[in-house]
Backbone as a chain_set.jsonl record, in Angstrom:
{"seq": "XXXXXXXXXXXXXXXXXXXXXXXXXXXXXXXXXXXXXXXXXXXXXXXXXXXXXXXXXXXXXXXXXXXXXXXXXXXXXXXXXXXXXXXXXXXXXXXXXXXXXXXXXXXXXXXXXXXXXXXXXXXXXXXXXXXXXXXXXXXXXXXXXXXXXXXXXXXXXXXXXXXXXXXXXXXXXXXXXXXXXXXXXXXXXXXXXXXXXXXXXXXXXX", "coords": {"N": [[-8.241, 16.076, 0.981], [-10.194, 17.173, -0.733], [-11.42, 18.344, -3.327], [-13.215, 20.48, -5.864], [-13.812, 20.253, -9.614], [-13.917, 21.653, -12.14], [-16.755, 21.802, -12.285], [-17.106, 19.515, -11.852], [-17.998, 17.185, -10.062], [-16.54, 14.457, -7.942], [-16.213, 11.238, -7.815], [-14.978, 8.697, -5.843], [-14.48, 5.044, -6.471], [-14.658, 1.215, -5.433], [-13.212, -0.295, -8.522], [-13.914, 1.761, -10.081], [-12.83, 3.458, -12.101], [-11.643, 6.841, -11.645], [-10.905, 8.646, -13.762], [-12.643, 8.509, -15.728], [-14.695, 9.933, -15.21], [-14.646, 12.294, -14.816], [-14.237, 15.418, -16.795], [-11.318, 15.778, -19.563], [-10.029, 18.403, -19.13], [-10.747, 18.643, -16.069], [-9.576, 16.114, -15.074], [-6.521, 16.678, -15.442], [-6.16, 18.568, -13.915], [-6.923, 16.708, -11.326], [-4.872, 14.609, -11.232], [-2.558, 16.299, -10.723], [-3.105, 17.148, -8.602], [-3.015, 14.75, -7.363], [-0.688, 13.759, -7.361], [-0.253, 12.259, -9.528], [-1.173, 9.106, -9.326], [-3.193, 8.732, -10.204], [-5.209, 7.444, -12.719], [-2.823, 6.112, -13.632], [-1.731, 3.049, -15.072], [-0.918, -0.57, -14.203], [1.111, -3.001, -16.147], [-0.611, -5.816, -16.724], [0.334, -8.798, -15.605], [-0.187, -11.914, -18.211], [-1.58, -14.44, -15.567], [-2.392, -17.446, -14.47], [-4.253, -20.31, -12.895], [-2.346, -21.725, -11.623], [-0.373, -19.801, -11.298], [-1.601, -18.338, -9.279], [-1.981, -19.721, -7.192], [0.716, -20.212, -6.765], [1.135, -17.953, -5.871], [-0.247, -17.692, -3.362], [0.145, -19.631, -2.107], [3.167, -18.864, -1.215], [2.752, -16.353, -0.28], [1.465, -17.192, 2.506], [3.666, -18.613, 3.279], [6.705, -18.047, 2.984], [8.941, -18.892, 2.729], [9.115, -21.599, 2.203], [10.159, -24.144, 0.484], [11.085, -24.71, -2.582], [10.611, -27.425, -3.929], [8.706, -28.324, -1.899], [6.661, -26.097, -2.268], [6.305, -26.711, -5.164], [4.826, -29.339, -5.296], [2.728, -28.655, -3.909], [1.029, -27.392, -5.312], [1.417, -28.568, -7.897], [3.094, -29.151, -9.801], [5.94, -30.15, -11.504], [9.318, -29.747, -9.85], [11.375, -28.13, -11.47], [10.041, -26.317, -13.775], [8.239, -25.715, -11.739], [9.716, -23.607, -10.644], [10.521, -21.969, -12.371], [8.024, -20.595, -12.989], [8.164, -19.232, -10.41], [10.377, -17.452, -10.831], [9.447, -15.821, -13.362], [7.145, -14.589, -11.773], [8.375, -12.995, -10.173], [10.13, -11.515, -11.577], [8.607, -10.14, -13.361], [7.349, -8.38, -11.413], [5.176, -9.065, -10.06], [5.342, -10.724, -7.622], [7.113, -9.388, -5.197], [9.102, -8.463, -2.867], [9.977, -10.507, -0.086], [9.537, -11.037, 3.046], [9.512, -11.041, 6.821], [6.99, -11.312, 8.451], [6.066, -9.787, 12.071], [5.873, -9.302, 15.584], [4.98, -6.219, 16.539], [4.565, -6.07, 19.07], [6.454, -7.117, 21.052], [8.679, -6.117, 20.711], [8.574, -3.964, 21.362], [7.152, -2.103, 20.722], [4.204, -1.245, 21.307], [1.989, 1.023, 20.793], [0.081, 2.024, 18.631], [-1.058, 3.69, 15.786], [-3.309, 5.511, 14.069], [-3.073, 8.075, 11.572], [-4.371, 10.795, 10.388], [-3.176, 13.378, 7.762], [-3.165, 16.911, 6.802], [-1.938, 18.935, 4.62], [-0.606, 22.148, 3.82], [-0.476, 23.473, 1.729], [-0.393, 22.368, -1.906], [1.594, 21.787, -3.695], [4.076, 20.868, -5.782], [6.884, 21.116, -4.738], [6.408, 21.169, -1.785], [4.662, 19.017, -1.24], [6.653, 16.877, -2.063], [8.585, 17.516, 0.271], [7.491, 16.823, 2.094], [7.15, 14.009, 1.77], [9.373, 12.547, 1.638], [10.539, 13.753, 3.982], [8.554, 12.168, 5.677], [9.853, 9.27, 4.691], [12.334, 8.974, 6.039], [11.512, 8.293, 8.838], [11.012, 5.843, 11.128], [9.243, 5.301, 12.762], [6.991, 5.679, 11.494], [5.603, 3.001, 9.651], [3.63, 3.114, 7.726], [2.408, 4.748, 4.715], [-0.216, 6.491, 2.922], [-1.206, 8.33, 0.539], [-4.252, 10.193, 0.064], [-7.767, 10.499, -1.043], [-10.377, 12.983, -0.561], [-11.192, 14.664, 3.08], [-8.533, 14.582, 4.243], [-5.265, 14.523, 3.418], [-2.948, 12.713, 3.877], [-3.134, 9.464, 4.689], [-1.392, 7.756, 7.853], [0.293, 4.823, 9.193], [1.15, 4.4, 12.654], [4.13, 3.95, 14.654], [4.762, 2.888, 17.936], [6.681, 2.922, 21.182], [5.199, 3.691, 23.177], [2.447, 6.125, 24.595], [3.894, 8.28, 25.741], [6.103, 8.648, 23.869], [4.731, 8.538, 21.725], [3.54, 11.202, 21.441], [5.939, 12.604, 22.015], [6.63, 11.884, 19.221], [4.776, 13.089, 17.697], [4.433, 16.015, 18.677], [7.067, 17.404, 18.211], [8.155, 16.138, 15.704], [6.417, 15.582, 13.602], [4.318, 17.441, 12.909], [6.474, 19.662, 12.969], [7.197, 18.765, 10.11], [7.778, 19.344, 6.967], [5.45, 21.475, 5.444], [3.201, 20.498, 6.785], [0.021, 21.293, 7.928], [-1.799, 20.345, 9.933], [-2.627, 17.841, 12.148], [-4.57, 14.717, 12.9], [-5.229, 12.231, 15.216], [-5.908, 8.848, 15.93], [-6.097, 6.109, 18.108], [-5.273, 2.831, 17.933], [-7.366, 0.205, 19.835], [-7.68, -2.834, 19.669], [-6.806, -5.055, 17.769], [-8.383, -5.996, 14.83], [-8.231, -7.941, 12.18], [-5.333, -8.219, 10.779], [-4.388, -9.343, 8.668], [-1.664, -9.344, 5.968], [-1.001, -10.326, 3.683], [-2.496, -11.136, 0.219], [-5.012, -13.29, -0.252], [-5.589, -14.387, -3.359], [-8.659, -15.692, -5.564], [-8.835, -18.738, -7.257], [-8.39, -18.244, -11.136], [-11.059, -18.708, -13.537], [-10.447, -20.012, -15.56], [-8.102, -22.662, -16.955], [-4.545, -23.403, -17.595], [-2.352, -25.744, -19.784], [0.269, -26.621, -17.432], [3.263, -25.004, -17.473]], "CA": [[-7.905, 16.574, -0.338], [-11.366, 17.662, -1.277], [-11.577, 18.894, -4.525], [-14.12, 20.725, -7.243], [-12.815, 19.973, -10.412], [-14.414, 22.228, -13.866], [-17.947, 21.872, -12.154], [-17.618, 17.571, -12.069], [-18.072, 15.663, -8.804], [-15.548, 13.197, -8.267], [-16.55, 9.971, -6.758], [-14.076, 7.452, -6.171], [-15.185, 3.622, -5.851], [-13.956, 0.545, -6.031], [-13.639, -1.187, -9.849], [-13.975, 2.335, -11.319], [-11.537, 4.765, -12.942], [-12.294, 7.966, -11.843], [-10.427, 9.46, -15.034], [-13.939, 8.32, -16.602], [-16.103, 10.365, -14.202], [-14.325, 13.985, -15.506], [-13.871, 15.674, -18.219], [-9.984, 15.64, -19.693], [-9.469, 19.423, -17.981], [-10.659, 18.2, -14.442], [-8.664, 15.036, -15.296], [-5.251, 17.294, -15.142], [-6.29, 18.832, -12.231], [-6.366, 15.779, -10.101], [-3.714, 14.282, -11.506], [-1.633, 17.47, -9.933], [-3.384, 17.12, -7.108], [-2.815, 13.271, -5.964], [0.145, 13.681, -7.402], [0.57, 11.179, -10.36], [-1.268, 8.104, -8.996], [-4.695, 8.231, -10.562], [-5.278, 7.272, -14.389], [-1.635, 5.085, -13.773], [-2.015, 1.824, -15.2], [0.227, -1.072, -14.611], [0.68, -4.094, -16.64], [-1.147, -7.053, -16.251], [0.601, -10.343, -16.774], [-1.124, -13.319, -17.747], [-1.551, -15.616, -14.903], [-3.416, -18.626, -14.763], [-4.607, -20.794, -12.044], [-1.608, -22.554, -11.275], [0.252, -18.733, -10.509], [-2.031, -17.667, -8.257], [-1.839, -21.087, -6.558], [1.655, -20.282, -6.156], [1.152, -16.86, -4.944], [-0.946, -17.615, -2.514], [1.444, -20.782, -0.857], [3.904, -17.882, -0.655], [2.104, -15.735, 0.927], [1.837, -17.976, 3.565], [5.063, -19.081, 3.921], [7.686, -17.205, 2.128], [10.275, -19.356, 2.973], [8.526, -22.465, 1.398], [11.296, -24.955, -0.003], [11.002, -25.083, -4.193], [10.381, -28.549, -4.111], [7.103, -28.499, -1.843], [5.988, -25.238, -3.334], [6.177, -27.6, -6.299], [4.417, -30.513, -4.869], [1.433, -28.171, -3.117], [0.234, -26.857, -6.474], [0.775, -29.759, -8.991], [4.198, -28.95, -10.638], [7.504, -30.719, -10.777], [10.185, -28.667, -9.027], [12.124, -26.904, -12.366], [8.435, -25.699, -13.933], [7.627, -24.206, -10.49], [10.606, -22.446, -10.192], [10.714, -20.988, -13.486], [7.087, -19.912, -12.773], [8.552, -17.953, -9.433], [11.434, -16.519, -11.463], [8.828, -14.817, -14.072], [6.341, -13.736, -11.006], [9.57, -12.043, -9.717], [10.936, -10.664, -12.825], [7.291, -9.115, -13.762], [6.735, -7.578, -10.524], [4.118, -10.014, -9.289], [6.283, -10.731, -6.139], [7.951, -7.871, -4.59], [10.057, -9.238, -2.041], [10.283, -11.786, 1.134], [9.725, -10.299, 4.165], [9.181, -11.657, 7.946], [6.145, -10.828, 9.237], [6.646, -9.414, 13.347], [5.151, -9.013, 16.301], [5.818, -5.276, 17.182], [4.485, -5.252, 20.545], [7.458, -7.979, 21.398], [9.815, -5.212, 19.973], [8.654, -2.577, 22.374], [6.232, -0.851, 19.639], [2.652, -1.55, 22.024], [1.188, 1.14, 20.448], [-0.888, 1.858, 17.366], [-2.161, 4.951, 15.734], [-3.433, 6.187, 12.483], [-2.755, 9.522, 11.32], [-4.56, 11.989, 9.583], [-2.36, 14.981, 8.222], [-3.402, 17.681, 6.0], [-1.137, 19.774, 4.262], [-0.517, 23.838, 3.553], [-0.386, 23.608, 0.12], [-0.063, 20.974, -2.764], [2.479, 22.184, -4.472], [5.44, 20.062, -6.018], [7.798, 21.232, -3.952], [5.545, 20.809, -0.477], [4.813, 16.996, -1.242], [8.27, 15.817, -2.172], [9.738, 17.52, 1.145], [6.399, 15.871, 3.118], [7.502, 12.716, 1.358], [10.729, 12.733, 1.888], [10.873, 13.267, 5.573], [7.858, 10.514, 6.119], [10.466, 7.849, 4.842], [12.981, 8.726, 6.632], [10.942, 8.429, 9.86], [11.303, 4.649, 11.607], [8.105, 5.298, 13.455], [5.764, 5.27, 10.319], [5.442, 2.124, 9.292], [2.926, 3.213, 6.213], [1.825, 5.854, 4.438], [-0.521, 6.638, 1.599], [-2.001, 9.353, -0.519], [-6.004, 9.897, 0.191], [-8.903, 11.365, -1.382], [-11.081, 13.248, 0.639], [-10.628, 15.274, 3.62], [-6.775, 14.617, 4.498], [-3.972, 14.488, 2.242], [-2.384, 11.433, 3.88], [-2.872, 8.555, 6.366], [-0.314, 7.022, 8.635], [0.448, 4.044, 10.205], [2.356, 4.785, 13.365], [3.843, 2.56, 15.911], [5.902, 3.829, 19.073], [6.135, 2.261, 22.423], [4.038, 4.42, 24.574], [1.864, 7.638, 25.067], [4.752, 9.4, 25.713], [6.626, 8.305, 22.564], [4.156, 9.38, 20.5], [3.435, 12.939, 21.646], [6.985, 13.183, 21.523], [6.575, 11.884, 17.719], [3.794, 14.233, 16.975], [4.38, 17.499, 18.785], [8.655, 17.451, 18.522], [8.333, 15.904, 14.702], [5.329, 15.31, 12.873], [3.921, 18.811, 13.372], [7.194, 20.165, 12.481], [7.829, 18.543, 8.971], [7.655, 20.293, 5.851], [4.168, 21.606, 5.022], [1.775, 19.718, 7.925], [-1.007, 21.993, 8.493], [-2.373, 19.877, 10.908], [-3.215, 16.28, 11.876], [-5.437, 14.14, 13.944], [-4.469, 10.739, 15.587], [-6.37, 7.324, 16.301], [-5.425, 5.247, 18.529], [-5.984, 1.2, 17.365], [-7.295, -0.732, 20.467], [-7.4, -3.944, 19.678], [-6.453, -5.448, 15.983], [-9.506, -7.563, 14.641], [-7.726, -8.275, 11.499], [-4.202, -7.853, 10.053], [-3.77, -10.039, 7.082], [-1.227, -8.734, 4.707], [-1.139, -11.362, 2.313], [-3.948, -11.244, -0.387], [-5.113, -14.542, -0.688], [-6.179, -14.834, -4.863], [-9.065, -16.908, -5.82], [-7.77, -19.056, -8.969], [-9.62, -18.109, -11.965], [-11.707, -19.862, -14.176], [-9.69, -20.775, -16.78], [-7.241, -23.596, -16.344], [-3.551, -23.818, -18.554], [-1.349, -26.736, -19.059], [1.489, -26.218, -16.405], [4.226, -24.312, -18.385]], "C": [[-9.186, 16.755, -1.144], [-11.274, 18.472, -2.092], [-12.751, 19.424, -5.675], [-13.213, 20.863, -8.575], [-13.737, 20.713, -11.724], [-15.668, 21.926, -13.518], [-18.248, 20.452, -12.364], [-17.719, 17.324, -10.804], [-17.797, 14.436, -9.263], [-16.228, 12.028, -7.386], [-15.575, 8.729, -6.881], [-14.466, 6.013, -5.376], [-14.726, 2.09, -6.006], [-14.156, 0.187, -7.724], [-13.432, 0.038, -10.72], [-13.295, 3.459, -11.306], [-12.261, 5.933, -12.841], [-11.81, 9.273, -12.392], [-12.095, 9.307, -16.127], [-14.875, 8.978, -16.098], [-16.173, 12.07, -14.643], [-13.875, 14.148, -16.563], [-12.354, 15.812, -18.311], [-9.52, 17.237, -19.192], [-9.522, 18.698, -16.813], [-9.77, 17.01, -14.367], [-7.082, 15.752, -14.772], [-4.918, 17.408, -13.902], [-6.028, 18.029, -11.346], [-5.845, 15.5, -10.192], [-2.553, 14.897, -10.937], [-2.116, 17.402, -8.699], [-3.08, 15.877, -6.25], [-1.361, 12.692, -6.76], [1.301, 11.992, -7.68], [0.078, 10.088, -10.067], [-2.519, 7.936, -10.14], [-4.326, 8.783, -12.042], [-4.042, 6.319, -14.341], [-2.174, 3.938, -14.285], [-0.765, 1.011, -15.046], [-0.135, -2.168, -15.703], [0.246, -5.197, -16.225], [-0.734, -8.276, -16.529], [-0.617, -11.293, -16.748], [-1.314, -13.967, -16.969], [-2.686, -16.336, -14.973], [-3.632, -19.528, -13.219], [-3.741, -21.241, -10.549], [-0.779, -21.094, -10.881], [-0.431, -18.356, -9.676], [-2.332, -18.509, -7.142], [-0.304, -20.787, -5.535], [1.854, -18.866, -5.428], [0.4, -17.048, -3.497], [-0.21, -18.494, -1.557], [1.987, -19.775, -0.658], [3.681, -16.563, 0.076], [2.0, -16.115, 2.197], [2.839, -18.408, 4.003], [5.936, -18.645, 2.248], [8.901, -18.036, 1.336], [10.347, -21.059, 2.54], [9.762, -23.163, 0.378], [10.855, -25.205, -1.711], [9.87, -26.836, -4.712], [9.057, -28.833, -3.547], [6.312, -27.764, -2.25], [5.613, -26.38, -4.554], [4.713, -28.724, -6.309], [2.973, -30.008, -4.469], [0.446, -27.544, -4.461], [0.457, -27.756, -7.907], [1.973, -29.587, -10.025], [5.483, -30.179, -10.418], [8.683, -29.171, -10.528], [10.57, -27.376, -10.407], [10.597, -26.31, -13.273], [8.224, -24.368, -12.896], [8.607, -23.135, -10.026], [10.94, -21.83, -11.275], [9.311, -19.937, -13.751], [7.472, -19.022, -11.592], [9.267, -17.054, -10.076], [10.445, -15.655, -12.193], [7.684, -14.675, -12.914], [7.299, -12.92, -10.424], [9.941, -11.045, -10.542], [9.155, -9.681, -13.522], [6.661, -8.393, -12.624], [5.796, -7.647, -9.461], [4.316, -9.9, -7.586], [7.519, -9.764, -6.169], [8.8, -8.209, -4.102], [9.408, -9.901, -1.374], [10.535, -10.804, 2.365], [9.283, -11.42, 5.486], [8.224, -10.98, 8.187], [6.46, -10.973, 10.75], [5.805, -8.995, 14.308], [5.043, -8.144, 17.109], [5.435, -5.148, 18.49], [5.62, -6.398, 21.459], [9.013, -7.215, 21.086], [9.829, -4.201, 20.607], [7.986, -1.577, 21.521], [4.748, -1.335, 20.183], [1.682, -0.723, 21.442], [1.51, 2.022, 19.068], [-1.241, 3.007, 16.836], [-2.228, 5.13, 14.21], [-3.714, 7.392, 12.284], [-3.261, 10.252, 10.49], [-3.707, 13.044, 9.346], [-2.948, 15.64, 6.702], [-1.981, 18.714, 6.364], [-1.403, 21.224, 4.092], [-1.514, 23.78, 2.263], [0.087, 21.842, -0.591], [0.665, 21.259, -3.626], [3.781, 21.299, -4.338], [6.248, 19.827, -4.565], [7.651, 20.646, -2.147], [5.781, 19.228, -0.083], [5.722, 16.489, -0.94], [9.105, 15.723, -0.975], [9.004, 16.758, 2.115], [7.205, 14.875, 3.02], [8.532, 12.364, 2.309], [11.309, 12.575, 3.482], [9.918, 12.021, 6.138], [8.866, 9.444, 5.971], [11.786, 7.969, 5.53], [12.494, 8.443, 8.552], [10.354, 7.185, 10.063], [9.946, 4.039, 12.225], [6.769, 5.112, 12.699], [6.049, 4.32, 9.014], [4.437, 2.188, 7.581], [2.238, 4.343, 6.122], [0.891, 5.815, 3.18], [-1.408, 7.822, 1.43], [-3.268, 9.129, -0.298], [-6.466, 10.944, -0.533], [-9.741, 12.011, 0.141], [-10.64, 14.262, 1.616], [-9.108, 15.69, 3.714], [-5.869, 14.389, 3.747], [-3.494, 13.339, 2.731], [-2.848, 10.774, 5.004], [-1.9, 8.063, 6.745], [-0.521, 6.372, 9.649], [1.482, 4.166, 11.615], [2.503, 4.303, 14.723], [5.047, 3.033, 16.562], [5.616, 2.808, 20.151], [5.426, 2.551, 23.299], [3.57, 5.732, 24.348], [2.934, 8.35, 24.666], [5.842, 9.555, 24.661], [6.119, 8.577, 20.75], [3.673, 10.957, 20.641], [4.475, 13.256, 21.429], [7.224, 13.301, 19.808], [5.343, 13.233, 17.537], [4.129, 15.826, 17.329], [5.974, 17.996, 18.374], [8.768, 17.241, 16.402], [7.811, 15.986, 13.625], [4.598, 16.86, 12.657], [4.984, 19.707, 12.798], [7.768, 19.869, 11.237], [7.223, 19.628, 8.134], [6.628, 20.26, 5.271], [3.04, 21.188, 5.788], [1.316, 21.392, 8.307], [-1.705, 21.487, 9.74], [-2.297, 18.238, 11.291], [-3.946, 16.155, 13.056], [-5.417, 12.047, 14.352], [-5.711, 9.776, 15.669], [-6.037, 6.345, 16.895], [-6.218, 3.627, 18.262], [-5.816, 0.348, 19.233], [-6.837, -1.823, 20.418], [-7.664, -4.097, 17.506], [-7.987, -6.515, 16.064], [-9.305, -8.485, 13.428], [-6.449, -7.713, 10.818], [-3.953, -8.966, 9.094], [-2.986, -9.442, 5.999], [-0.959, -9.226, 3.822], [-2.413, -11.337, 1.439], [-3.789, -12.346, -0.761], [-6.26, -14.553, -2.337], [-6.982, -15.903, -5.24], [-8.848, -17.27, -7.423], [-8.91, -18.635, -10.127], [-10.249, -18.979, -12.795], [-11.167, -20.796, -14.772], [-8.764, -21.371, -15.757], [-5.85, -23.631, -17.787], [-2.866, -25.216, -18.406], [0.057, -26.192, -18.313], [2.754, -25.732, -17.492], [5.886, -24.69, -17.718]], "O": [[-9.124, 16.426, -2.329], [-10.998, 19.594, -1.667], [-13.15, 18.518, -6.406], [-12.131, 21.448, -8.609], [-14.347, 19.822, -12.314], [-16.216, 21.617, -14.577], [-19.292, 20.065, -12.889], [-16.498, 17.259, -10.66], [-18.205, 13.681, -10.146], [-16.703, 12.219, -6.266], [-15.47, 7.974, -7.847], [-14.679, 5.846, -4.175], [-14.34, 1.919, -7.163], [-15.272, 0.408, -8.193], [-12.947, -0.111, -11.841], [-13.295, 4.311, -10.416], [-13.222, 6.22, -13.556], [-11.999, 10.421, -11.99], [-12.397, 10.025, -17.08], [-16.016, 8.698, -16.468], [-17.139, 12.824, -14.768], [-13.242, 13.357, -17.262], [-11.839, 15.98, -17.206], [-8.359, 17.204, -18.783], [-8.512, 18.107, -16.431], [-9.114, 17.001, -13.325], [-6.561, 15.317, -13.746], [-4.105, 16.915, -13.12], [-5.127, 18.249, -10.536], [-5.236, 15.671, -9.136], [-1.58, 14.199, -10.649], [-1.391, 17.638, -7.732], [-2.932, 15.803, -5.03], [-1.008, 11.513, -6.773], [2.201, 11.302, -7.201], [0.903, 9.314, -10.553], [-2.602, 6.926, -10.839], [-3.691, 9.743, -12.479], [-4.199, 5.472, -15.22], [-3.324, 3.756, -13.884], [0.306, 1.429, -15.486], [-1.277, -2.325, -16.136], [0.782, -5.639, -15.209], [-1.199, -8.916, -17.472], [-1.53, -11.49, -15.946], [-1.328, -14.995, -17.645], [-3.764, -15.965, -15.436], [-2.857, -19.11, -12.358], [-3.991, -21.222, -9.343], [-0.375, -21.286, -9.735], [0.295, -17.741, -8.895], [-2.92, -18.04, -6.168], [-0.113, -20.96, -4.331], [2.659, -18.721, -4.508], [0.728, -16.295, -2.579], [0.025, -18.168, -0.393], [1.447, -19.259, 0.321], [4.415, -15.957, 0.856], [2.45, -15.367, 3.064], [2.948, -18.617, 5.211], [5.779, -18.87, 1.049], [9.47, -18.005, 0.244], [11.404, -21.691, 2.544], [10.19, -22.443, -0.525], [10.122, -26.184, -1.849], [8.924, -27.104, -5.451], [8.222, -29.419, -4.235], [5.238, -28.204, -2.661], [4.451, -26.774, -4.645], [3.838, -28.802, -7.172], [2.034, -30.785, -4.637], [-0.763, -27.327, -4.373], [-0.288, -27.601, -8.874], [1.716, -29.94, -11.175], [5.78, -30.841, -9.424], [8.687, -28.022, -10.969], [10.228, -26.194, -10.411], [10.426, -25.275, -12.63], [8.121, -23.142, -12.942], [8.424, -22.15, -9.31], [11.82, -20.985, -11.116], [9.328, -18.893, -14.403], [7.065, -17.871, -11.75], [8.939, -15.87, -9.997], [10.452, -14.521, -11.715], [6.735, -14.614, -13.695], [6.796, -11.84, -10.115], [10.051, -9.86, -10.227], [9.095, -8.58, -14.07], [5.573, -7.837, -12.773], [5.555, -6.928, -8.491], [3.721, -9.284, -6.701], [8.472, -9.541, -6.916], [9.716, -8.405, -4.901], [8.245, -10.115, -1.715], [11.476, -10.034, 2.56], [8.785, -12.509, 5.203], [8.472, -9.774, 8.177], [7.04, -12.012, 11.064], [4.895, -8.257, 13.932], [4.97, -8.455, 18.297], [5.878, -4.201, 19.14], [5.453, -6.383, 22.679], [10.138, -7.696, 21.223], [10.801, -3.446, 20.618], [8.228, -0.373, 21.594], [4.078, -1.879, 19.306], [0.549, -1.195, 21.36], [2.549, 2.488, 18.602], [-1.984, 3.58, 17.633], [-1.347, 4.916, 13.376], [-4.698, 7.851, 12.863], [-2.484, 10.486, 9.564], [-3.341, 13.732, 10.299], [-3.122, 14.961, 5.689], [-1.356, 19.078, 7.36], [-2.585, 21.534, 4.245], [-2.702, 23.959, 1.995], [0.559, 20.796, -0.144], [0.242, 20.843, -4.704], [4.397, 21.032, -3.307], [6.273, 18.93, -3.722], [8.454, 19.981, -1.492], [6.465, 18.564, 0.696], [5.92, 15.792, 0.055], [9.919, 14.834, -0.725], [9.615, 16.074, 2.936], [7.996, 14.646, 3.935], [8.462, 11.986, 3.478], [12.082, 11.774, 4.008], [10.34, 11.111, 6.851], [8.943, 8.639, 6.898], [12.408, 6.909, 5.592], [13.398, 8.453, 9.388], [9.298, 6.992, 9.462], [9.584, 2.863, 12.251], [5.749, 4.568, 13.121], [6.482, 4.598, 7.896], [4.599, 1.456, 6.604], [1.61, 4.905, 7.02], [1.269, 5.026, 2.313], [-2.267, 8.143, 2.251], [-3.649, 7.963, -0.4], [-5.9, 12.023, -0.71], [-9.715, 11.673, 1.324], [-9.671, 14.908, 1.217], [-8.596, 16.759, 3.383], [-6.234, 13.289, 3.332], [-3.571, 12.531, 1.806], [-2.977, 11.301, 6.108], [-1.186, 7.768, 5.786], [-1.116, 6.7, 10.675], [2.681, 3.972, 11.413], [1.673, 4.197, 15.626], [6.069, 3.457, 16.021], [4.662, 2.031, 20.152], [5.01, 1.789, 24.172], [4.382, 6.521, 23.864], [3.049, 8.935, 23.589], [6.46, 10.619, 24.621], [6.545, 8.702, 19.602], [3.529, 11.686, 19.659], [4.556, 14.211, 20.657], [7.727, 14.241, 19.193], [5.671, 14.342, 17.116], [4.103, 16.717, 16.48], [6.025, 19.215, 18.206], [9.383, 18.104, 15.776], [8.428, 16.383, 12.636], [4.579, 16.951, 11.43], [4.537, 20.604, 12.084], [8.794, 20.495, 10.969], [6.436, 20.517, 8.46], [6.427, 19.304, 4.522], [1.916, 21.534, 5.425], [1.978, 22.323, 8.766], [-2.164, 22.308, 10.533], [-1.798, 17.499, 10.442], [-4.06, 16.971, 13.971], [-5.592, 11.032, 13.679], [-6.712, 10.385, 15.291], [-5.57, 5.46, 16.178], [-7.417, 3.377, 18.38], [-4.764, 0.016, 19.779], [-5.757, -2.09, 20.943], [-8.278, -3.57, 16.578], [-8.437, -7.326, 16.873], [-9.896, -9.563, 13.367], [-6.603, -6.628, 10.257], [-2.763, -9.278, 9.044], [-3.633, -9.0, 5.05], [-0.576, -8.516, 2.891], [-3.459, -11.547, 2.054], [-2.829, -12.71, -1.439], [-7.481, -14.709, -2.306], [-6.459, -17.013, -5.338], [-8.737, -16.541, -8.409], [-10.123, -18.725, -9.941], [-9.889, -20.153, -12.714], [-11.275, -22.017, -14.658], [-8.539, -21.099, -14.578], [-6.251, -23.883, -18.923], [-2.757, -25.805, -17.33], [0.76, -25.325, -18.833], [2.953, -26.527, -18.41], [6.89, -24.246, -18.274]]}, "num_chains": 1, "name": "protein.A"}
């Protein structure tokens, strides 16, 4: 998704807003182009030492009983569970999921997906979209800068499971101009938990 934007060069990096890098025309522009993500802000709740204490136990174990959650970060039980309820209710924590071991599931292999699109037009995206989530085989998708319009995670059981995904499906959705695969040898890290270091400040337990 390589872009000139009103004669700015975009650079996107971590930490910095690259609504601050163009002027408020080229600003529009990308905005239509990555389609609504960039300049978003969400809200930030307060947390304090003792939430990101408890985000981080749950991260690790989901399934974590109230009472030692409680006990592992310095609370009594009704405290720490009125601190989960408002990391829930503000968005903090998303859901509870199992983490899985797809090659025990018959999903052995791995690939990441480059796909560039036709066009970027409304209509294009939404039907891209649209068929990506209905499609069992791609595990994740997201919006990129840069060359390709999207990456994908995509997990099949074999060779022949994914050519069938790519040349039969992927190739044929709405708007793919092209793509280009990757196959993932070996994993050297999958962590999907972000482990939060606590911050400075310290509150009394609420």
């Amino acid at each position: 998704m390589a872009c000139s934007l009103t004669g700015s060069t975009i650079r996107l990096a971590c930490g910095v807003n690259p609504c601050e890098l163009i002027s408020p025309e080229g600003y529009g522009e990308l905005k239509q182009l990555t389609w609504g993500f960039v300049g978003e802000k969400f809200a930030m709740p307060d947390l304090d030492a003792i939430d990101h204490r408890i985000i981080t136990e749950l991260q690790r174990d989901g399934r974590l009983p109230i009472v030692e959650l409680a006990d592992r970060v310095g609370l009594s039980a009704t405290p720490c569970l009125r601190r989960v309820k408002r990391l829930e209710a503000d968005g903090v924590i998303v859901r509870y999921a199992a983490l899985v071991d797809t090659r025990r599931l018959g999903r052995g292999v791995q690939a990441l997906v480059e796909v560039t699109l036709e066009d970027h037009s409304e209509a294009v995206v939404e039907a891209f979209e649209a068929a990506i989530r209905d499609r069992p085989e791609v595990v994740a998708c997201f919006a990129m800068t840069g060359e390709m319009d999207f990456l994908m995670l995509v997990q099949v059981a074999d060779l022949e499971a994914y050519s069938a995904f790519a040349l039969r499906t992927l190739l044929r959705m709405p708007g793919v101009k092209g793509s280009r695969s990757s196959f993932i040898m070996q994993t050297i890290k999958s962590d999907l938990a972000y482990a939060p270091m606590p911050p400075a400040r310290e509150r009394h337990p609420r």
